[in-house]
C-alpha positions as CSV (number, residue, x, y, z in Angstrom):
1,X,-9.8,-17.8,-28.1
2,X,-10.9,-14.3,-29.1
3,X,-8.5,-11.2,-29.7
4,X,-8.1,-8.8,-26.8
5,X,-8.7,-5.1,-27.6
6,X,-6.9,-3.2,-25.5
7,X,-7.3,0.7,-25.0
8,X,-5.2,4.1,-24.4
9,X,-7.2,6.0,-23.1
10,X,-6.7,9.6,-21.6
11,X,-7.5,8.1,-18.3
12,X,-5.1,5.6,-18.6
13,X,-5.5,1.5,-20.5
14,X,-8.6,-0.6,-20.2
15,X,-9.6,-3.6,-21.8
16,X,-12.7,-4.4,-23.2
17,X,-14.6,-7.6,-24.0
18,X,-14.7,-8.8,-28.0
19,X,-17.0,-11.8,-29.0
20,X,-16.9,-13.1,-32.4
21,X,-19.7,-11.0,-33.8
22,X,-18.0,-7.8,-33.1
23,X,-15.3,-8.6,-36.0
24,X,-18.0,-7.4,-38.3
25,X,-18.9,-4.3,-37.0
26,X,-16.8,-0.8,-37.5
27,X,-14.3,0.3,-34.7
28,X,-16.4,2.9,-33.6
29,X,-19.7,1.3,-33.6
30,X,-17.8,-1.9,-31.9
31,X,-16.4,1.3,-29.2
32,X,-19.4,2.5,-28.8
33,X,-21.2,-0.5,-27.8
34,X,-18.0,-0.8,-24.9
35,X,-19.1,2.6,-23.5
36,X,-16.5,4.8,-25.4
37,X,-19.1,6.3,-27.7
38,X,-16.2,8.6,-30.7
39,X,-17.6,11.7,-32.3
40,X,-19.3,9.6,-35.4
41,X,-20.3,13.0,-36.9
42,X,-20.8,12.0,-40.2
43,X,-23.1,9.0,-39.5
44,X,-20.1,6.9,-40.1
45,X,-19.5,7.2,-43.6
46,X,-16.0,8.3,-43.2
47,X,-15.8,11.9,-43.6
48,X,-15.9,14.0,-40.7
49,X,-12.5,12.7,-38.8
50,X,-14.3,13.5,-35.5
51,X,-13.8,9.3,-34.6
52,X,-10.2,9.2,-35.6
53,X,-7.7,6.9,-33.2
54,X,-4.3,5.6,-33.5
55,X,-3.5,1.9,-33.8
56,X,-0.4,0.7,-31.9
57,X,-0.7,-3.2,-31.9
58,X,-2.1,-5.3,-34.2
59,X,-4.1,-4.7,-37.4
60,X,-7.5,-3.3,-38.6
61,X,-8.9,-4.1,-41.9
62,X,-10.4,-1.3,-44.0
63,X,-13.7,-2.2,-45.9
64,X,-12.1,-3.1,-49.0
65,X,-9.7,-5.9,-47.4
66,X,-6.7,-4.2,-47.3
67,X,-4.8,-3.9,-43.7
68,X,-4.0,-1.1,-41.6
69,X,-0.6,-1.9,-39.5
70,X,0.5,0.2,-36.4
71,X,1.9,4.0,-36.5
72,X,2.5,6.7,-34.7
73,X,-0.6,8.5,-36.7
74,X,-3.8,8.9,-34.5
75,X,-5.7,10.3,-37.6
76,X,-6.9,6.4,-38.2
77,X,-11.3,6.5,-38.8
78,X,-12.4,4.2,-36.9
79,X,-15.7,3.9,-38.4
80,X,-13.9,2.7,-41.9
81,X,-12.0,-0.3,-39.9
82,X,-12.8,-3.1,-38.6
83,X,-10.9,-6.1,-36.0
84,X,-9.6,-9.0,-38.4
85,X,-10.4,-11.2,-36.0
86,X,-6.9,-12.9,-35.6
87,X,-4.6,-10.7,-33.1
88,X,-4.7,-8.8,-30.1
89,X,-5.0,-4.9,-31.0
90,X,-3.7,-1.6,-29.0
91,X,-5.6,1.3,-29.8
92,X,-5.5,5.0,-28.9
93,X,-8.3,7.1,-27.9
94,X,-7.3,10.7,-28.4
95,X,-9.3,13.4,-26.4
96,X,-10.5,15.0,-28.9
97,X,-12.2,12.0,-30.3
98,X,-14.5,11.1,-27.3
99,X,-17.8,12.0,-27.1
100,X,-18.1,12.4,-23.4
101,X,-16.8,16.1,-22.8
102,X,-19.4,18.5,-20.7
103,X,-21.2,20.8,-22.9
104,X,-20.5,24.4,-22.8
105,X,-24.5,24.7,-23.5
106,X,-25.7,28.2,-22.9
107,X,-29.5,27.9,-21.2
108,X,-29.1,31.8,-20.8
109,X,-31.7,34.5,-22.9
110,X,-33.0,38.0,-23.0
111,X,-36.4,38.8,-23.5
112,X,-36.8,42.0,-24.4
113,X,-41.0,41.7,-24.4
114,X,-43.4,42.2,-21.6
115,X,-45.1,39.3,-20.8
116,X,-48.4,38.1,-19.7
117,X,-49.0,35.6,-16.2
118,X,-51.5,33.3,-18.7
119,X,-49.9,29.9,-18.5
120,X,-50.6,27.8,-21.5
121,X,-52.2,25.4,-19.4
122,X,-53.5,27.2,-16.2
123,X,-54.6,23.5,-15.0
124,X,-50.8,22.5,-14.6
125,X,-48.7,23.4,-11.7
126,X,-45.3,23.0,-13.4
127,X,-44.2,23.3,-16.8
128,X,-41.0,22.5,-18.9
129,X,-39.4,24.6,-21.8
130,X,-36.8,22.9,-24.2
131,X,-34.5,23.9,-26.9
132,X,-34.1,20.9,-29.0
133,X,-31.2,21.8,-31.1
134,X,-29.0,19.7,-33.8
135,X,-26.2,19.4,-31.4
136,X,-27.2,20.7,-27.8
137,X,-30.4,20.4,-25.8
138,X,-31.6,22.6,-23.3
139,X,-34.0,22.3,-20.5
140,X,-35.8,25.0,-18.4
141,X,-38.6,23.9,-15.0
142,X,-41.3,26.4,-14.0
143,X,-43.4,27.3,-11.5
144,X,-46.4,28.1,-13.9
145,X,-48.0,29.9,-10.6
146,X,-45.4,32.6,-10.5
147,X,-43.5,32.3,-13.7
148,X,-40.2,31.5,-11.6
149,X,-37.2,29.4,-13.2
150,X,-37.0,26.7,-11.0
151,X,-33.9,24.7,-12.8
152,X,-32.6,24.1,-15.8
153,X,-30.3,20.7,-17.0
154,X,-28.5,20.1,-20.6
155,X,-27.0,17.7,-22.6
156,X,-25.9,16.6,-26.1
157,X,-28.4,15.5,-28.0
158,X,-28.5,11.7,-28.1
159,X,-28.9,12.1,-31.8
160,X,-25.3,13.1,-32.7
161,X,-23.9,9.5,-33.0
162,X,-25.9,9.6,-36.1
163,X,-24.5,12.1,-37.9
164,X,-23.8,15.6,-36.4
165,X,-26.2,17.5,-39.2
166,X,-29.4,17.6,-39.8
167,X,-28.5,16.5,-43.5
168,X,-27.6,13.6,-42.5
169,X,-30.3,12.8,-40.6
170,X,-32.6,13.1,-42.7
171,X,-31.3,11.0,-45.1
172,X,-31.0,8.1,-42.5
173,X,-34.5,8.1,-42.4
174,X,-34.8,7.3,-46.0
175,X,-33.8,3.8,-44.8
176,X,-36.9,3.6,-43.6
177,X,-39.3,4.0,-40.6
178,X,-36.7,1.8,-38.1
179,X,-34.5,4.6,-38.3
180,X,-36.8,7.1,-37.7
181,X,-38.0,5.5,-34.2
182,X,-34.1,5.2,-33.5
183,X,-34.0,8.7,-33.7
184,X,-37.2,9.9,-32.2
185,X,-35.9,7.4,-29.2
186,X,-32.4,9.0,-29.1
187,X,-34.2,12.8,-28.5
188,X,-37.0,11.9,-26.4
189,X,-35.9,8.8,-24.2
190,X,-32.3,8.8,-24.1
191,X,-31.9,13.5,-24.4
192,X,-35.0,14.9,-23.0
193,X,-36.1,12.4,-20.4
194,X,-33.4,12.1,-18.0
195,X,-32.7,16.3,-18.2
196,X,-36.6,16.4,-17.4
197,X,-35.8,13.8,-14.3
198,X,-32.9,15.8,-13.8
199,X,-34.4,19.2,-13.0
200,X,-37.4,18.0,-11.3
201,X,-34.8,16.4,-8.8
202,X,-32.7,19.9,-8.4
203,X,-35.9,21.3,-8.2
204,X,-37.7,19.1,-5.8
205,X,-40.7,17.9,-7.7
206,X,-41.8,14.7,-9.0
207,X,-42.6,14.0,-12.9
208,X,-45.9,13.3,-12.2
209,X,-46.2,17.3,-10.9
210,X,-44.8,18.4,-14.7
211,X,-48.3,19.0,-16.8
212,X,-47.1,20.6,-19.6
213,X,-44.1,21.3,-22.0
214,X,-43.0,23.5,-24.8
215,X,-40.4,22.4,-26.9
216,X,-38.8,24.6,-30.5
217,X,-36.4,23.1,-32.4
218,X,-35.4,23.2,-36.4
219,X,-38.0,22.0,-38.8
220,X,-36.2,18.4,-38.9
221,X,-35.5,18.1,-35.2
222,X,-39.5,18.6,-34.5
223,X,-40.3,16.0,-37.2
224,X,-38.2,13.5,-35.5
225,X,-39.0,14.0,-32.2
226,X,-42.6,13.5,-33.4
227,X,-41.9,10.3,-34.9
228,X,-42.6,11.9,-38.2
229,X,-40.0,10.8,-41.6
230,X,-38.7,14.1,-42.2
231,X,-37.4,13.1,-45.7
232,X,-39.1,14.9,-47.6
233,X,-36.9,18.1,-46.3
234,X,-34.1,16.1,-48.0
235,X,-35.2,16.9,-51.9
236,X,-36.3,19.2,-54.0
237,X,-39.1,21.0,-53.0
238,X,-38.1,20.7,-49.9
239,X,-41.5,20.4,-48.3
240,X,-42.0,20.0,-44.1
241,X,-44.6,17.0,-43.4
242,X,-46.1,19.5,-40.9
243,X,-45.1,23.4,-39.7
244,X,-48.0,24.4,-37.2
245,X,-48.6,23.6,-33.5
246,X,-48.8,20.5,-32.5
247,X,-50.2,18.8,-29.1
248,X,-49.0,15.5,-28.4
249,X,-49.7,13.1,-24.9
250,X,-45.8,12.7,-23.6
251,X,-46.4,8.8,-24.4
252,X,-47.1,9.1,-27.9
253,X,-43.3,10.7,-28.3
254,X,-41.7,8.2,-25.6
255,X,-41.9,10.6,-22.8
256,X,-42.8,10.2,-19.7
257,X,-44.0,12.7,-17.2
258,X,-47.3,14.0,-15.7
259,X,-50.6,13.0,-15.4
260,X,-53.6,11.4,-17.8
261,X,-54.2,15.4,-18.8
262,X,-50.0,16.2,-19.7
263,X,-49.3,17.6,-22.8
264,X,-46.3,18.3,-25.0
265,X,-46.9,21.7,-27.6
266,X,-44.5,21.5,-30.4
267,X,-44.3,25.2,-31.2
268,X,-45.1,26.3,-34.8
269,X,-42.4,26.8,-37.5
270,X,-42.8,29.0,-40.8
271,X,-40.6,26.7,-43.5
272,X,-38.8,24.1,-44.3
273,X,-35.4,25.4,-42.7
274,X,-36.7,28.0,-40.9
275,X,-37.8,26.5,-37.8
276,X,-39.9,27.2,-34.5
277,X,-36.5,27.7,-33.2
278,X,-36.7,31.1,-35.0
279,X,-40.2,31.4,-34.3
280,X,-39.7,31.0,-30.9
281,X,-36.3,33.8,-31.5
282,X,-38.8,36.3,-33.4
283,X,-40.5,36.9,-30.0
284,X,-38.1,36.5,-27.4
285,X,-36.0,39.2,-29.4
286,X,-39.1,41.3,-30.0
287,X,-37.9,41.6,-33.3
288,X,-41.1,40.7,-34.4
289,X,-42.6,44.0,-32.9
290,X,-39.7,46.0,-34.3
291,X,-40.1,48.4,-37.6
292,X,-36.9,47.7,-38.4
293,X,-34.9,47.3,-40.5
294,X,-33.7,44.4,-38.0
295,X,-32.0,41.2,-38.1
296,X,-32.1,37.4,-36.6
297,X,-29.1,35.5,-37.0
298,X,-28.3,32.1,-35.7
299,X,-24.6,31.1,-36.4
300,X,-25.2,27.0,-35.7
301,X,-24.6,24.2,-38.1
302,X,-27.4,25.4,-40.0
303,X,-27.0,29.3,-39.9
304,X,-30.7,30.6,-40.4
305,X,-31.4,33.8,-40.9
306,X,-34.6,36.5,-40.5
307,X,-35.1,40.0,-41.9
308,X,-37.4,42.7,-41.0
309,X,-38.6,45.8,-42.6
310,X,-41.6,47.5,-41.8
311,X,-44.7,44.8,-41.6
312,X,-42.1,42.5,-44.2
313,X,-41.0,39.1,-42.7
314,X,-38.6,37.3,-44.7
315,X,-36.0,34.3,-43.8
316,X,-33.5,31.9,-45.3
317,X,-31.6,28.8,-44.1
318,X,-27.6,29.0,-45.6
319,X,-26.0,25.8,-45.5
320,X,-22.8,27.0,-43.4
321,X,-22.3,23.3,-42.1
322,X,-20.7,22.6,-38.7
323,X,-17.2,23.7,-39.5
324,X,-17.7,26.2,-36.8
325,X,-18.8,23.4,-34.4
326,X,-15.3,22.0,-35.1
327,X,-16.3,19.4,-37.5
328,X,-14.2,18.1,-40.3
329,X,-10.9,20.6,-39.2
330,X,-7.7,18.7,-38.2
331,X,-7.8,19.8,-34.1
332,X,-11.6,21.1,-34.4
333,X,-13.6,20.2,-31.4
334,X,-17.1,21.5,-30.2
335,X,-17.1,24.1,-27.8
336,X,-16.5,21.9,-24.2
337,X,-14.3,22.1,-21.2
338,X,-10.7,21.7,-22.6
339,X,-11.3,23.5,-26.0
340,X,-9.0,26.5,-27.2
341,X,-12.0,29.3,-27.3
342,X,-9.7,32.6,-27.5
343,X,-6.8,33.0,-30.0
344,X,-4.3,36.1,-30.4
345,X,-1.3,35.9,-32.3
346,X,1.7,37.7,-33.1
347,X,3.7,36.8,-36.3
348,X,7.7,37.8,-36.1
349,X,9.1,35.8,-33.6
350,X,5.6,33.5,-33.8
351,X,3.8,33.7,-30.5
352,X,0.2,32.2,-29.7
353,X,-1.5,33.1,-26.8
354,X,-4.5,30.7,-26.3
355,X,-7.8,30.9,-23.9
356,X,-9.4,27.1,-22.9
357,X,-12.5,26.3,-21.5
358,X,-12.1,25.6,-17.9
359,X,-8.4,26.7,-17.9
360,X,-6.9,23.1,-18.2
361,X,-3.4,23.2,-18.7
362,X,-3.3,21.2,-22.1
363,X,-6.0,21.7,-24.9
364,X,-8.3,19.1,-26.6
365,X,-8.7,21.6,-29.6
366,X,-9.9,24.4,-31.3
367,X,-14.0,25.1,-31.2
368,X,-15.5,27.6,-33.5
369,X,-14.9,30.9,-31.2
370,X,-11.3,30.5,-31.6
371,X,-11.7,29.5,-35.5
372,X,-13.2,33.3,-36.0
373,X,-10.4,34.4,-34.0
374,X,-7.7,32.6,-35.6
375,X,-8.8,34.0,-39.1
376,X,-9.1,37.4,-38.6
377,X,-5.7,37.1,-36.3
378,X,-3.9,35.2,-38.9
379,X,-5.0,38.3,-41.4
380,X,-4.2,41.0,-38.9
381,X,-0.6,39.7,-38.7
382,X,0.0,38.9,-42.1
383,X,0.5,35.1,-41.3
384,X,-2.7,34.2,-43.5
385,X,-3.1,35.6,-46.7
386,X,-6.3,37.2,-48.6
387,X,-7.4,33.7,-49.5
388,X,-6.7,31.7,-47.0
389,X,-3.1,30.5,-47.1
390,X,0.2,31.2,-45.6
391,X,2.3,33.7,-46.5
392,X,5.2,32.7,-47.8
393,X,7.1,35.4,-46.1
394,X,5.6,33.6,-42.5
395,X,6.8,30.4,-43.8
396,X,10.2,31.4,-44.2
397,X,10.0,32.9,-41.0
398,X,8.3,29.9,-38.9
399,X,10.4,27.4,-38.7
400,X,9.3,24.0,-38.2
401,X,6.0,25.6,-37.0
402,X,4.5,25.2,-40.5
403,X,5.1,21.6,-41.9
404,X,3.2,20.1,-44.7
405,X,1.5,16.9,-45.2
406,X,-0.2,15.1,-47.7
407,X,-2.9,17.5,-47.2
408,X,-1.1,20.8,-47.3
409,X,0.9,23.0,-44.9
410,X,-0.4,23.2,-41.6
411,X,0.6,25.4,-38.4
412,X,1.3,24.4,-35.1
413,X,-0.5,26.5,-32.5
414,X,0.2,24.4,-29.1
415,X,3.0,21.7,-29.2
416,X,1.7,19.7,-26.0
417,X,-2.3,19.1,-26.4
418,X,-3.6,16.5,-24.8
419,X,-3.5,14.5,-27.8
420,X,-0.6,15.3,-29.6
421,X,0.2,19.1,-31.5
422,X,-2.6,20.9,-32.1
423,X,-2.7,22.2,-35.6
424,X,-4.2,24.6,-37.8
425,X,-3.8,23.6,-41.8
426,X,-5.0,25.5,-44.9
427,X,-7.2,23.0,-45.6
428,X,-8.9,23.7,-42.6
429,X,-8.8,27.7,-43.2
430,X,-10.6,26.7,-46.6
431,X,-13.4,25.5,-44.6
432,X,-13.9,28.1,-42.4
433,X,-14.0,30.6,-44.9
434,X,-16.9,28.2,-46.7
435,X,-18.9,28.3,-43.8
436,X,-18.1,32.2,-43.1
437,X,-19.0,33.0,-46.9
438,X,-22.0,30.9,-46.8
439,X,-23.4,33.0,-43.2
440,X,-22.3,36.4,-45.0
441,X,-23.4,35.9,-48.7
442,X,-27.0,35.0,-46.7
443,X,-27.1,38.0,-44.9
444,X,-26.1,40.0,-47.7
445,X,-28.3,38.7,-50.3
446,X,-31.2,39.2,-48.0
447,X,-31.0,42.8,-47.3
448,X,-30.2,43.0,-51.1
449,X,-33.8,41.6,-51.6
450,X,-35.0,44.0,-48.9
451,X,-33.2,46.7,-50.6
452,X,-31.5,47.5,-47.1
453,X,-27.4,47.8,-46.4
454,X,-25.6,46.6,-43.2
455,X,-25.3,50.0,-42.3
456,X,-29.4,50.9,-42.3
457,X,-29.7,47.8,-40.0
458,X,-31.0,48.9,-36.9
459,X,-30.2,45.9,-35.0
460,X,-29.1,42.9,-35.2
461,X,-29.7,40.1,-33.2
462,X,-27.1,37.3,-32.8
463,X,-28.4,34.2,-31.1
464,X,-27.6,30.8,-30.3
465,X,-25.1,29.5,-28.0
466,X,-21.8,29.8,-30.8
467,X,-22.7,34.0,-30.8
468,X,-22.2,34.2,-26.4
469,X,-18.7,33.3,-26.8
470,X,-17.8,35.0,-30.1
471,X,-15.8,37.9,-30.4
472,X,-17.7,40.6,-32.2
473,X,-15.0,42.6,-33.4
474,X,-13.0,39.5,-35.1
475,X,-16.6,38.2,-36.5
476,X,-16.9,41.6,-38.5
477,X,-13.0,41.6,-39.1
478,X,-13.2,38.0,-40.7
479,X,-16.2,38.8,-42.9
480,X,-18.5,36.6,-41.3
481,X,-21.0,39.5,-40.3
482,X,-20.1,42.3,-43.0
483,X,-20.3,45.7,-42.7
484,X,-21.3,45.8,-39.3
485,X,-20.3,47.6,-36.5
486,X,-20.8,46.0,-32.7
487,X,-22.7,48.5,-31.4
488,X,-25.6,47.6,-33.6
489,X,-25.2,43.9,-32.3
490,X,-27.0,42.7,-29.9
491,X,-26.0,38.8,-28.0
492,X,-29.6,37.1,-26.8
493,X,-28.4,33.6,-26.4
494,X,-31.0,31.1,-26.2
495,X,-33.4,32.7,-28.2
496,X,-35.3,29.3,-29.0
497,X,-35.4,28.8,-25.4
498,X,-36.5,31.8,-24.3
499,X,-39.3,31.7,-26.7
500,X,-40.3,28.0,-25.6
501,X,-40.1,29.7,-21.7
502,X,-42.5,32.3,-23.3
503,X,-45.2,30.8,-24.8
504,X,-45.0,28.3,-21.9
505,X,-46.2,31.3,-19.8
506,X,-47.8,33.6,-22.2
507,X,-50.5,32.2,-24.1
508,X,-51.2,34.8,-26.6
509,X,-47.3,34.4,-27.3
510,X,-47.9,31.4,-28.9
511,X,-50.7,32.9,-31.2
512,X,-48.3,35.9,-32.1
513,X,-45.2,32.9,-33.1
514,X,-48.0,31.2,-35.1
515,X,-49.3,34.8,-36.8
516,X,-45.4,35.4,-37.5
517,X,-45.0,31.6,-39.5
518,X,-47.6,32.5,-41.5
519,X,-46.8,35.7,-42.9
520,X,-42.5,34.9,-42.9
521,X,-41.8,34.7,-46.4
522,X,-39.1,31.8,-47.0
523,X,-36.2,32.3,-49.2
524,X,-34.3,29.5,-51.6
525,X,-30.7,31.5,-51.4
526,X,-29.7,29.3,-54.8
527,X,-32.7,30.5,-56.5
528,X,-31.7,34.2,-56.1
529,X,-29.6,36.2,-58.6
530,X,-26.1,36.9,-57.1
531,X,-26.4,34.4,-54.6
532,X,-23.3,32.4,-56.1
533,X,-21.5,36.1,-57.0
534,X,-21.5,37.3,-53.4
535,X,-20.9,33.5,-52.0
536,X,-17.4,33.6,-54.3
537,X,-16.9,37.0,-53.2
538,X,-17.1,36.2,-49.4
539,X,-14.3,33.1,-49.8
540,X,-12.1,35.7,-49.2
541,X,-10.6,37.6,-46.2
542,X,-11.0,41.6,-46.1
């Protein structure tokens, strides 16, 4: 007779169904085949914490044999353990952990160009525009005949069970071209396809009426949805398979939609981590009609960056990582319904007051709007010091608020989350401030090269979904944009979407995104001279 595996799940126990085979495959993997996908951000490999659960019956066995017996902890990764095969097991499922929250996607955009009524195919009634990004994907429908929104649908991408950066991705592929198609399939079948059916039913058309679609994305994200090995983006030179337009029949990427004539226009990107995504931002904006000196920024787990002066173009990728998507933090969560997005605190007695998505009564966690907040709140009351730890002064002071574990001390910002305390540690701190040095040292080191301070920066434009809910103030306090001021910041949201609405549209906006590529000059960050300097530098709080 097989084990049972029983679950605790926040809405309450199920049971689920364990054959013999299922012994050797990873909790998560095992869960995931159930229909309670975890947040497997790391591909599995056991480093991300995002699929961590707690074990209240039974045992799991970790790959090197050993056993794992039950606890109170529910920081057990469930993609290093597996069922031994010879009891019945109780596991928890804690919130945070399940990868089935709505997304807190933002579809919105300002385009701050005129634009032309010269569709890109004047033969197709309705068109689609997409934003495939590394975590999110966004859909717009349009009437091509008037240029009118006609409804919009988003999702996770499908491609986030594999590993929640691009990184990672790409080095999946190296195991050959399997996991390439398992990939493309996740994007275009199981992402793009059913928001596609989606809108067309809001909007009251049928696929067949859809003849056309634009989709930008990062450099990796079009090579995958294009069936295309992107590993070559993985080493040293770094070199993209392909950057310029492409036209592809819907069936040749999995899609389905439209007639014999459809077609799908991957929009052009200038370099290997500088993708159409920016392309598509460098228009929208109208940056890319701007004297300058101006700015594109794109905070996301690969924070991308473009600078113009004069008829100069130049851009950089800086490998901030998803920290700020919650990734790898003790109560870090992306930024869904439940999530703690607003922070202010108050040090002597210790007070937090927190803002959630929604307004549910107990959090799920932190997301990265609340991370910018906490660290530029922690330094503003003297509860975080210059480099990122506690002040011994606020320890003395807290109480069994701070408590240490075998990872360091840690502070308790909400006692009742929906899965337990929700913390903030200093190990977590030390990651935020990588990823904030890594946006800030890019930024820096490119006007450097420009020979342009924050100051002489006319504007700069902060896009992406992370930048509509930050606050500006605390994102200049903490160091992440420095030297700023927020009047010369301007929020566009969707930028990438708004281009792929754009050149969906605007024909000649296509040929302007594909002039820009060619003349953006791309940037290796490590390969400039006080790169490193100003990245050590920027580890710090002001």
């Amino acid at each position: 007779m097989n084990p049972r595996l029983k679950l605790e799940t926040p809405d309450g126990p199920v049971e689920v169904g364990v054959s013999g085979t299922d012994a050797r495959l990873p909790l998560s993997e095992l869960l995931a085949h159930r229909g309670h996908p975890l947040n497997t951000r790391c591909g599995g490999r056991g480093l991300c914490g995002g699929c961590e659960v707690g074990l209240r019956a039974g045992t799991l066995q970790r790959p090197d044999g050993t056993t794992v017996g039950p606890g109170p902890d529910d920081r057990l990764r469930s993609c290093q353990l597996r069922l031994t095969g010879k009891d019945d097991v109780t596991v928890t499922l804690p919130a945070r952990s399940l990868l089935r929250h709505e997304p807190a996607i933002v579809a919105e955009f300002k385009i701050n160009v005129p634009w032309a009524h010269d569709p890109l195919d004047p033969d197709a009634r309705i068109g689609a525009s997409v934003d495939v990004g590394t975590t999110t994907v966004a859909l717009l429908l349009s009437d091509l005949k008037t240029g009118k929104v006609l409804s919009e649908a988003s999702a996770f991408n499908a491609q986030i069970r594999f590993g929640e950066d691009v990184l990672t991705r790409i080095q999946m592929c190296s195991q050959g071209p399997a996991a390439v198609q398992q990939l493309q399939r996740a994007v275009a079948v199981e992402t793009i396809q059913p928001l596609l059916a989606e809108a067309c039913q809001e909007a009251g058309v049928a696929l067949g009426d859809v003849g056309v679609m634009t989709v930008a994305a990062n450099t990796t994200m079009q090579h995958l949805l294009a069936g295309v090995d992107p590993s070559p983006l993985g080493v040293h030179p770094f070199r993209a398979v392909f950057l310029d337009h492409r036209v592809y029949a819907p069936k040749e990427l999995g899609l389905d939609f439209g007639g014999a004539q459809a077609k799908v226009h991957l929009l052009p990107g200038p370099a290997a981590y500088v993708g159409a995504d920016l392309a598509a931002g460098l228009v929208a904006t109208g940056m890319l009609y701007d004297e300058g000196p101006v700015l594109l920024v794109d905070v996301g787990t690969n924070g991308e960056i473009i600078a113009k002066v004069g008829d100069r173009l130049v851009g950089c990728a800086t490998a901030a990582g998803p920290a700020f998507e919650g990734a790898g933090l003790s109560s870090g969560t992306r930024g869904v319904k439940g999530a703690i997005e607003r922070i202010r605190l108050e040090a002597a007695p210790f007070h937090a007051e927190l803002g959630i998505i929604g307004g549910a009564a107990k959090p799920i966690g932190i997301c990265g709007s609340a991370y910018v907040d906490f660290l530029w709140e922690g330094r503003r009351t003297g509860i975080v010091q210059a480099n990122g730890r506690f002040s011994e002064d606020f320890i003395a002071s807290a109480g069994s608020r701070v408590q240490a574990d075998e990872y360091g001390r840690k502070l308790q910002l909400c006692a009742h989350g929906t899965s337990g305390p929700v913390w903030v540690s200093e190990v977590d701190i030390a990651r935020l401030l990588q990823a904030k040095a890594a946006i800030a040292a890019g930024i820096n080191t490119l006007l450097g090269l420009l020979g342009v301070a924050a100051a002489d920066v006319k504007t700069l434009y902060l896009a992406g979904g992370f930048g509509m809910h930050l606050s500006l103030d605390h994102a200049i306090g903490c160091g992440l944009l420095p030297g700023f001021t927020p009047a010369q910041i301007h929020v566009v949201g969707n930028t990438s979407l708004g281009g792929a609405f754009l050149a969906l549209n605007d024909r000649n906006l296509l040929a302007e995104m594909s002039g820009a590529c060619a003349r953006l000059e791309s940037i290796e960050l490590n390969l400039q001279p006080g790169f490193e300097d100003a990245y050590i530098d920027q580890l710090m709080l002001p």
